[in-house]
Each structure stands twice: as C-alpha cells, then as structure tokens.
DODOVO-717280 format. One record per residue (C-alpha): residue in three letters; x, y, z. Coordinates in steps of 0.001 Angstrom, whole numbers, plus 500000, padded with zeros to 6 digits. Layout:
BEGIN
AlaXYZ...
//
This chain:
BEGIN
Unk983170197659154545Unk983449199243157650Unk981426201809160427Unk982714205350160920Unk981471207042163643Unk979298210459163780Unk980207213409165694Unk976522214488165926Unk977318216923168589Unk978640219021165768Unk976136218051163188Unk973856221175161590Unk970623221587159826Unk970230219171156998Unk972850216820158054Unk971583216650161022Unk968284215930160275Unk969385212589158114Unk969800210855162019Unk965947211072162180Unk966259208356159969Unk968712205898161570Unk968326202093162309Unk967389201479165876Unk967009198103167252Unk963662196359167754Unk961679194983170476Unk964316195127173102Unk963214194217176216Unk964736192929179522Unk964949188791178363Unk965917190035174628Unk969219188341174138Unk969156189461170392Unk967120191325167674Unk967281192517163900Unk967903196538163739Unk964971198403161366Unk965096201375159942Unk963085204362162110Unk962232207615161844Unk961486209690164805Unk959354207567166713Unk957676204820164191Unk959468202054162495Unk959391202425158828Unk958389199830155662Unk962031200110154255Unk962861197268156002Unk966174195297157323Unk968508195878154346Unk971093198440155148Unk972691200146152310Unk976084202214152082Unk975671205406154635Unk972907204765156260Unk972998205937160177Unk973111203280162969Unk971817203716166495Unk973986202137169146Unk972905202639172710Unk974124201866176311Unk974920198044176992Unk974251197235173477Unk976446195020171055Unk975748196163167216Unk977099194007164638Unk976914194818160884Unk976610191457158659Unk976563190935155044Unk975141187843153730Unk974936186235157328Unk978987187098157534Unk980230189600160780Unk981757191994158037Unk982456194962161686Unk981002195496165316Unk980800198155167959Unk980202197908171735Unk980392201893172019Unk976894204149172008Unk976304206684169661Unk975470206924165803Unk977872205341163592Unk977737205368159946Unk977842202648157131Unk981293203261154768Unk981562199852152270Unk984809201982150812Unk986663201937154620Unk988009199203156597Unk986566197354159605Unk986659199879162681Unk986001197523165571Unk984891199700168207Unk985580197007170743Unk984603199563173984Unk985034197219177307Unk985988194437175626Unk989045195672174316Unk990979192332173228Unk988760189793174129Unk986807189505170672Unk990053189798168568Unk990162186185168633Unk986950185508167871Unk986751188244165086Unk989443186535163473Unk988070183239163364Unk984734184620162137Unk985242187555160218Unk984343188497156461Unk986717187718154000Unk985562190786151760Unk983942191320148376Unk981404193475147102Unk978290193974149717Unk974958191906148816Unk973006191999151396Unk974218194247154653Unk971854193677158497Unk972544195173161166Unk971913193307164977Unk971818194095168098Unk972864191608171581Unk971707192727174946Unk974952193390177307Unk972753193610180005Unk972744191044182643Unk969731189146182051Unk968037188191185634Unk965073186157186494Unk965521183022184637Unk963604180358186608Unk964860176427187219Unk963948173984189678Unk965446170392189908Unk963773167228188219Unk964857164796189950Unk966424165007193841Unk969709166146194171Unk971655164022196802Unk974389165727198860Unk976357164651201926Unk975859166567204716Unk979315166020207079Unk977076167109210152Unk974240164923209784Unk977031162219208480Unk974360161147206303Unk973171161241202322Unk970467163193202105Unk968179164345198760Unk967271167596198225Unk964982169733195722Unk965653173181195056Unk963873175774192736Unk964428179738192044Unk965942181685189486Unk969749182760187817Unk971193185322185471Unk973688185244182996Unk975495187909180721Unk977314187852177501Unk980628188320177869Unk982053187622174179Unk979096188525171600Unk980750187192168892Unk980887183686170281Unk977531184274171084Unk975735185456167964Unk978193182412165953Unk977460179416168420Unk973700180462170173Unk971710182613167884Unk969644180509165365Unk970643180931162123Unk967861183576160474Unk966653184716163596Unk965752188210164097Unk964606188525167567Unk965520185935170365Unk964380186093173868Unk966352183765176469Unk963172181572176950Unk963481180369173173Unk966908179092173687Unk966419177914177199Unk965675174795176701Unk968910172815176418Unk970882175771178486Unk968988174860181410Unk969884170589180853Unk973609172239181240Unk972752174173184217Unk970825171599186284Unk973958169431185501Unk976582172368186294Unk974249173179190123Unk974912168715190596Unk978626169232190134Unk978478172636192180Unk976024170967195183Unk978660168061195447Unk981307170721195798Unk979829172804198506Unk979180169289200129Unk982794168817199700Unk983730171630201467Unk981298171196204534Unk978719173102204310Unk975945172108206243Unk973131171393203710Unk970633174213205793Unk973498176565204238Unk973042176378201032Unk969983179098200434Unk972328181903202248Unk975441180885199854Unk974246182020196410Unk977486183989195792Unk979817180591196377Unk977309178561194404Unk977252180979191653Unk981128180894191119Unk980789176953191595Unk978389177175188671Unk980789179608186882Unk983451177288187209Unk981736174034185878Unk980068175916183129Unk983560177752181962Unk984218175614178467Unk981003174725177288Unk979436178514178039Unk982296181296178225Unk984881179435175820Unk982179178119173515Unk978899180436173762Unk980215183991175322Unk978061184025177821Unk978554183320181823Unk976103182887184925Unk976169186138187326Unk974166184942190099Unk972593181701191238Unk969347183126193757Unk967377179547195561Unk963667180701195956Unk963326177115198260Unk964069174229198935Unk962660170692200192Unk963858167727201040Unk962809163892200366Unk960591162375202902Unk963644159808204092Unk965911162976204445Unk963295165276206303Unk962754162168208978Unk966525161714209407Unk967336165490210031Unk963989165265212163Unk966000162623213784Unk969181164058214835Unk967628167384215595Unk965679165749218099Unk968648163866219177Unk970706166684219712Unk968384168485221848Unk967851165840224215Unk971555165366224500Unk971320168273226788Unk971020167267230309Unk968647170698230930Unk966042170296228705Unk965657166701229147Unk965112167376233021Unk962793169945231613Unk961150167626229439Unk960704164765232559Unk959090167418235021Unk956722168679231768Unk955686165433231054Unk954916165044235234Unk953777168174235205Unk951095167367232054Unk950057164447233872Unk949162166391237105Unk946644168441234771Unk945333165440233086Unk944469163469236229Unk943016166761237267Unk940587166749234532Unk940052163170234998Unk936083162331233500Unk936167159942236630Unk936538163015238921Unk939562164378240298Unk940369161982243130Unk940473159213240627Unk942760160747238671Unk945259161413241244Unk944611158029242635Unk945576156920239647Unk948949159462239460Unk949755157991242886Unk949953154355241478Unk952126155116238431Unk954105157178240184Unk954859154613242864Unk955457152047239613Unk957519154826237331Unk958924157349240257Unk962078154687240460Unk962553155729236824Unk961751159660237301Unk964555159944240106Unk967070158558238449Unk966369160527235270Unk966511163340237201Unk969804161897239331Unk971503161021235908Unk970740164435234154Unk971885166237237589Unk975157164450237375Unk975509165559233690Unk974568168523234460Unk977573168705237304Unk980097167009234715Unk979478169681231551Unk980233172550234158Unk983590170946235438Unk984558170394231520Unk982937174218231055Unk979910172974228675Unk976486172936227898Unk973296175014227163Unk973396177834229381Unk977178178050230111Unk980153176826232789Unk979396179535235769Unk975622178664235873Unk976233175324236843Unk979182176197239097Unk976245178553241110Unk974271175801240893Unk973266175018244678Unk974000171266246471Unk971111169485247471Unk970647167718250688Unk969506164178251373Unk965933165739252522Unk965286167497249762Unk965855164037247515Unk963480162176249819Unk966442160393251400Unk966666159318255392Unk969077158127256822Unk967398154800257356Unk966970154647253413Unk970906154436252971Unk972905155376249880Unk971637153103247496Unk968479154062247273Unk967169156013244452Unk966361159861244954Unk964609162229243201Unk964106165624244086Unk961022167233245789Unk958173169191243772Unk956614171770245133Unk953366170896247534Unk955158167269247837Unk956356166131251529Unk958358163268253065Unk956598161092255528Unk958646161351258919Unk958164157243259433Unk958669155855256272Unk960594158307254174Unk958461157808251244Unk957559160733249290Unk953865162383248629Unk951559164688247604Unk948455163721249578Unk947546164655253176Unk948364161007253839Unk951240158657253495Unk950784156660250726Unk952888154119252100Unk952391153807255780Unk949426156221256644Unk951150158788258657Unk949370162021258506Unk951140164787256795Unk952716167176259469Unk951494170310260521
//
C-alpha cells in the first residue's frame, strides 16, 4: 500500500477530469493542528465520506503533512504538494520533502506491518507555524534581579507559537485517538502546565545570566531558545513539535517588588549630587510660592519662611556645601550626571557669595546666595527682606 504521485501537468481530457474528484483536507484554518481529508469535487465536499479506496486522488498542498492510515495504522506519508494517488499493489513511497531523514526513525517505530487494506483515511497536520497562542502566569514568578540584589516576583502574560517539526511523533503521541479535526486550543490544556513550567526554568536562567528583570519584554528571542531548550525531550523528542517564539504582551510586578524597585530607583537618583541640590533649592523654591499664597496674607507667610529658615538654613547650607563637594570629587574621579569637563568649568565661589565674612571664620556653615537675597554688612547674616533679620541694618542701596 503505497502513494504514487500524478504528473497532472501532463494529464488530458478524461483523466484529467477524475482530479475534480480528489480528497482535500477539511476545515483548515490558522490554529488547525490536524483534520480528516473528505472527498470533494470542485468546490463542495461530497456524501462519500472519509473512506479512501484503491486510486482515489489525494490533494496535498503547501506546508501540509498528508498521511494515509489504514485501520488507525500510518501505512505511507508525504510532506510534498501536489496530487498523489492511492496504489494498495506498490510499496510505501515516503515523500519525506524537508524532512528528509528525520521521520525515518519514527516511521519505523510506527509503521504498518502490511496485510490486506480494511479501512484506508487520509489526514492532514498543519506545517505552518501556529502563532497567537495566549498564556499568562498563575501564580508570581520570582527572579533575582543582580542589580536590584534583591528577589523580586513578577507576572507576565502574552502569547507563543510552536511548529511541528516531526508529524509522525505528533499525530502518534498528541492527536486523540479518533479525532478528525483538532485545533491547538483542544489540546492546550496540559501543553500550557509544561510551558508555564518550561518559562520558570527559562526566567531563572535569564536571571542567571544577569539580565536586569526590566529586560526581559525586549528579549523574546533568548527566552524563546531558553524555552526551546527546557522543552527539548518532553516536546521535540516525544511530541514533534517545538516553540518558535515566546512574544510578553506585559508584565507586573507584586506590590513588595514594585515598592523595592520604587526604592532603589529613588535611591539612585538622589545619589547624584546635581539633582539632589536641585531637589533642596525646589523644595526652597516651593516654599517661597507657598508662603506667597499664604491665606494669612503674604507677609505672614514670609514671616513665617524667615523663621524656618533661620531654624533649617544650618541644614540647607550644608546640603548644599556637601553636594558641592561631591560635586567637585565626581569631576576629579571623571563622574557623574552631566560629565567630567562640566564640573572642571564649574566656577569657584568666594566667601561673599556663601554669606561668609571674615569675622564669621571658617567654621561656620555657608550656603550659597539666591537670587534677590543680600548679606547684611554688620552682621553677615543672610536675607531676603529690606531689613536684617538679625541685627536691623537696612539693606544697602
């Protein structure tokens, strides 16, 4: 029992007319993983049914696996489009196509052992790579992120495709027995239990290698040979079929792990000496514009700036001092946000413009002038007013 392929470029007339009749496959569509071939003619499917009897005409098109079976038995197969025809007298042809070698050993494991031909079907298996399958995770995935040196939990949802890459495996190990028309979704169910386990294994890995967990949306090619890897034995050695491409749609973290990235984020920004002198003279600046807009009137308001500023301007210069000094230090050692030749153009400042006399001395605190401020010729002290808030002196002309 055997196929024998159809020249039907040089088929005439009558003969010729016998492949309006052929068996076609049915209801193929783009998450058909397998289906039942039926006889057809022209355009309609007709009543005689599934049972194919000795010459009838088979159908085979692009990216299609046909297999002929008798009695549930793979009795010959073709991967190669065209019109083959049904011979019981001739040998198996195995038109392997692509796959060349890589079904001999499954052909000999499954194959018919021969006898006379009860009851011959002909199926079909989709070659085509079969995209859009959606998963998300159950349960949080944990994963190590080296940068944040911390566990975090992650969720993750989107989609994967997979292809058959040995349809004999396939049709023997995932196709229910007396099925005639499967679509991926009816066999998902304990696939995807394997695949949620295989993207664990293949998170840990990238984890392993130290990817930073913000990564892991823009490395869908790594993760989907990860996921080939893992999934090698119990899907390409055992089922014929392989994932193609891992695509994440999103993903979220746990409430613990979104804090602690919060966390170091912040962290690392305020590490930089610039923006946390940019974030003191905001936060003086924002308190300027409250006290302005001060339901007590203006000049309570700034009364009230002048007091905490006389109780918290100790702490404001030598914020300022300290991130100055940093700021000095990353340019000798060529670091920090905007780069070692900024700060080495970065001007000196004087003693006056720090609010320091010489009767103050070196030890006390400094902090550097705002615009509209003005040191009090007596005292030293520092202000804003038209008066010296410390000693009364009228601001100079």
């Amino acid at each position: 029992m055997g196929l024998i392929r159809a020249a039907v470029g040089s088929l005439t007339g009558a003969l010729k007319d016998q492949f309006l009749d052929a068996v076609e496959p049915y209801d193929m569509g783009e998450h058909t993983v397998f289906t039942v071939g039926r006889m057809k003619h022209k355009q309609t499917f007709s009543d005689k049914g599934e049972i194919i009897s000795n010459g009838s005409a088979i159908h085979v098109y692009d990216n299609q696996f046909m297999i002929l079976t008798d009695g549930g038995k793979i009795v010959d197969y073709t991967a190669e489009p065209g019109y083959f025809i049904v011979d019981n007298s001739s040998s198996p042809s195995m038109f392997s196509g692509e796959f060349k070698e890589s079904l001999l050993d499954a052909w000999e494991r499954f194959k018919f052992g021969g006898g006379s031909p009860k009851e011959q079907r002909v199926y079909y298996i989709n070659l085509q790579e079969i995209k859009g399958i959606k998963f998300g995770t159950r349960n949080a995935v944990n994963y190590f992120d080296n940068f944040y040196n911390c566990e975090l939990f992650l969720r993750a949802f989107g989609t994967y495709s997979i292809k058959i890459n040995n349809p004999i495996l396939f049709y023997q190990n995932s196709i229910p027995r007396n099925a005639k028309h499967v679509d991926i979704g009816d066999i998902n169910e304990q696939y995807l239990s394997e695949f949620l386990e295989a993207f664990q294994a293949a998170i840990n890995q990238m984890s392993m290698d130290g990817e930073r967990i913000s990564f892991v949306t823009a490395r869908s090619t790594k993760l989907s040979k990860y996921m080939s890897d893992v999934l090698d034995e119990s899907w390409t050695q055992i089922r014929g079929m392989e994932v193609v491409s891992v695509g994440i749609a999103s993903i979220s973290y746990d409430e613990q792990s979104q804090k602690l990235i919060n966390m170091r984020n912040q962290g690392a920004m305020m590490g930089d000496p610039t923006i946390r002198e940019g974030y003191v003279q905001s936060a003086i600046a924002q308190g300027l514009q409250n006290a302005g807009s001060n339901a007590n009137g203006a000049a309570a308001g700034y009364m009230g700036i002048g007091l905490g500023m006389q109780s918290a301007g100790g702490f404001g210069a030598q914020a300022s001092q300290t991130n100055f000094a940093q700021m000095q230090m990353n340019a000798q050692y060529g670091q920090g946000q905007y780069g070692q030749d900024q700060y080495r153009q970065a001007p000196q400042q004087t003693d006056a413009q720090y609010g320091q006399t010489p009767q103050q001395g070196a030890g006390t605190s400094r902090r550097m002038k705002q615009p509209g401020e003005w040191f009090c010729p007596e005292c030293g002290a520092l202000n804003s007013g038209k008066f010296c808030t410390e000693c009364g002196t009228r601001k100079p002309e």
